[in-house]
N, C-alpha and C positions, 0 to 999 in steps of 0.2 A: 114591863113598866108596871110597878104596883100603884092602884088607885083604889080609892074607895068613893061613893058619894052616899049620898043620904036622900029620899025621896020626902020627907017629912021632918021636921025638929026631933031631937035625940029626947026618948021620953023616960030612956031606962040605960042599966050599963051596956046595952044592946044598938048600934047603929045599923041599922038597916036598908038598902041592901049592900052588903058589904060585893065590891065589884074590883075584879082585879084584870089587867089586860093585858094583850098582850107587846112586847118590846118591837115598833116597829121598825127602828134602824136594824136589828138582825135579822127580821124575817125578808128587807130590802138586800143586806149585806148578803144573806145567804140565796136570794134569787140570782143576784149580778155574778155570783162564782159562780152558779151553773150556768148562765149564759154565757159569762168568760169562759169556761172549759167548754162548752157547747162552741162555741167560735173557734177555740184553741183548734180541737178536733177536724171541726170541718177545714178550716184552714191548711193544717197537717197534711189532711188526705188531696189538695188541691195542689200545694204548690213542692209537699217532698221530694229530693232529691238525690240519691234513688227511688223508683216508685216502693211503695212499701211492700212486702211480702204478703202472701194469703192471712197469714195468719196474725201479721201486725195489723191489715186491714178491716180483718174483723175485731180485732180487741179495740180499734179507734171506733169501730162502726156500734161497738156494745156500749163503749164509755157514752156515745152521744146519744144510744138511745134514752141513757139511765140518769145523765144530766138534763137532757130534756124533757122528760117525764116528770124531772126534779125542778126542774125550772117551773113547767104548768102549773104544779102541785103547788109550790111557794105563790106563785101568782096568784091561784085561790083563796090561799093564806091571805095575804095583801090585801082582796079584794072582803074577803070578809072580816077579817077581825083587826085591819088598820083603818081602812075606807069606810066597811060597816060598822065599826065601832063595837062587834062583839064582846063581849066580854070572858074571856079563857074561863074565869072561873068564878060567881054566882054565890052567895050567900044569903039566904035568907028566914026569916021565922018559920018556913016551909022543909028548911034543908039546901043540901046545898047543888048546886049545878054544874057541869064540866063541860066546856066544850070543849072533844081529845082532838087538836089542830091533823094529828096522826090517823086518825082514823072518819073523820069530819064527824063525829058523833057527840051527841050531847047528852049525858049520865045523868039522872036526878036520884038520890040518897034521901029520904026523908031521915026529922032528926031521930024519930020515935022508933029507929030503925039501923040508929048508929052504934054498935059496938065499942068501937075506941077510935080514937084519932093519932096517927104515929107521924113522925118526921120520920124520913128511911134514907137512907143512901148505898146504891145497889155499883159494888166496883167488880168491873168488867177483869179479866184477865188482862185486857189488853185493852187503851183506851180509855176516855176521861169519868170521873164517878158522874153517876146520872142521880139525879135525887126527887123524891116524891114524899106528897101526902098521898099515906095511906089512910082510908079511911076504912073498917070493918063493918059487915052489915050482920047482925045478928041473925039474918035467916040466910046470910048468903047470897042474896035476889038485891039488884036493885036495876032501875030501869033505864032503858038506852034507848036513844030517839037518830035516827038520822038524820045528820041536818040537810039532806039533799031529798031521800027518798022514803024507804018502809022505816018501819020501828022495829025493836028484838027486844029480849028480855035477857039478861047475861044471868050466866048464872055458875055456881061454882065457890070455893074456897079462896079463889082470890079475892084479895080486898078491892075494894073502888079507887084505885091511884090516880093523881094528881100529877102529872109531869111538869116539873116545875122549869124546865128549858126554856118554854120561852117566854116567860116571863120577865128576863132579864138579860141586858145583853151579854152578861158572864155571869150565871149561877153557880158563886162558889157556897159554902158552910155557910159562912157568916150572911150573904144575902138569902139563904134558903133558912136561916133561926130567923133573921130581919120579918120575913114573908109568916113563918110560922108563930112568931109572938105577935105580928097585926092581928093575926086571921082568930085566936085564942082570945086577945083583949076585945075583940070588937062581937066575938059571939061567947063571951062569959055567960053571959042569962041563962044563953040554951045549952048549954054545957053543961053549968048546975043542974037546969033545972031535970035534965033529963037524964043525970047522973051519967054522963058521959066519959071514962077513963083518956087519959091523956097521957103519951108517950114520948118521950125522945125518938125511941128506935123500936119498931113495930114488935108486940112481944109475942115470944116463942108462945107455937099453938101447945095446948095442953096434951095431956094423952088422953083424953075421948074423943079431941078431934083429931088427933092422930087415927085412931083406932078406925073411926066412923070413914076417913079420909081410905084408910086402907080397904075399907070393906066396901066400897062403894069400886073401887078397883079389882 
């Protein structure tokens, strides 16, 4: 669910904090299919008729581990960023914040520290396209906070991505350009001001950072 609100009157082409969240009829949708296949299963193993084999009763006994783990997991979800009112993703004169639903971690980028900003869409062999803001940090470093326990510092040639899933209940193109031309109008100021490049599709590294990429390997 895309949202924004404003803590103050708009004073420049900049609204602040620009706050996006996440869709909670899917993170609901997709609790209840692991509890329905978590039922399905134990059911299966209860009333099948023949009893099932060794090895069909462990493939029902794996399914239920891995739904139910998926089920707790989704409940967390629920619990904090529909009930708590988190915010998936965070903009501000500061830079921007992520909370990854995937990993319960929450990224902060300052802007003084962003590279470029990309729309990406990453298609699987197999399986629906997945699509993200990248965001590029010019020194590579930016910081990770757990939203449960320690803190880390990531680091590396990956960019700082944006999973934009749940954000809506079907993130296609068109809802994921929809997401990327809010998030551009609403932080123009600091974009200028900080000479920020702006991408359709994340662009190919150069060859120093190829080179520097290989040497560090």
């Amino acid at each position: 669910m895309l949202e924004s609100q404003s803590r103050k009157p708009k004073r420049s082409a900049t609204a602040y904090p620009l706050r996006f969240y996440a869709e909670p009829r899917k993170l609901i949708m997709l609790f209840l299919v692991m509890v329905a296949v978590y039922a399905g299963c134990a059911l299966a193993l209860r009333i099948s008729d023949p009893t099932p084999s060794a090895i069909q009763r462990a493939a029902i006994i794996l399914l239920m581990v891995f739904t139910g783990f998926g089920a707790i997991a989704y409940l967390i979800l629920i619990a904090l960023f529909v009930i708590g009112r988190r915010p998936l993703l965070e903009i501000d004169s500061q830079g921007w914040i992520y909370r990854n639903p995937f990993t319960l971690s929450a990224h902060l980028i300052t802007w003084d520290n962003i590279a470029s900003v990309s729309l990406a869409t990453y298609k699987p062999y197999r399986g629906l396209p997945q699509r993200y803001i990248l965001i590029q940090a010019r020194d590579n470093i930016h910081t990770a906070k757990m939203l449960i326990a320690h803190s880390l510092l990531a680091r590396g040639d990956a960019p700082f991505a944006v999973h934009l899933t749940y954000f809506e209940r079907w993130m296609d193109q068109a809802a994921a350009d929809l997401m990327f031309r809010r998030i551009l109008d609403g932080c123009a100021a600091d974009i200028r001001a900080h000479h920020v490049p702006v991408f359709q599709q994340p662009p190919k590294p150069s060859r120093q950072q190829r080179g520097s990429t290989k040497t560090r390997q």
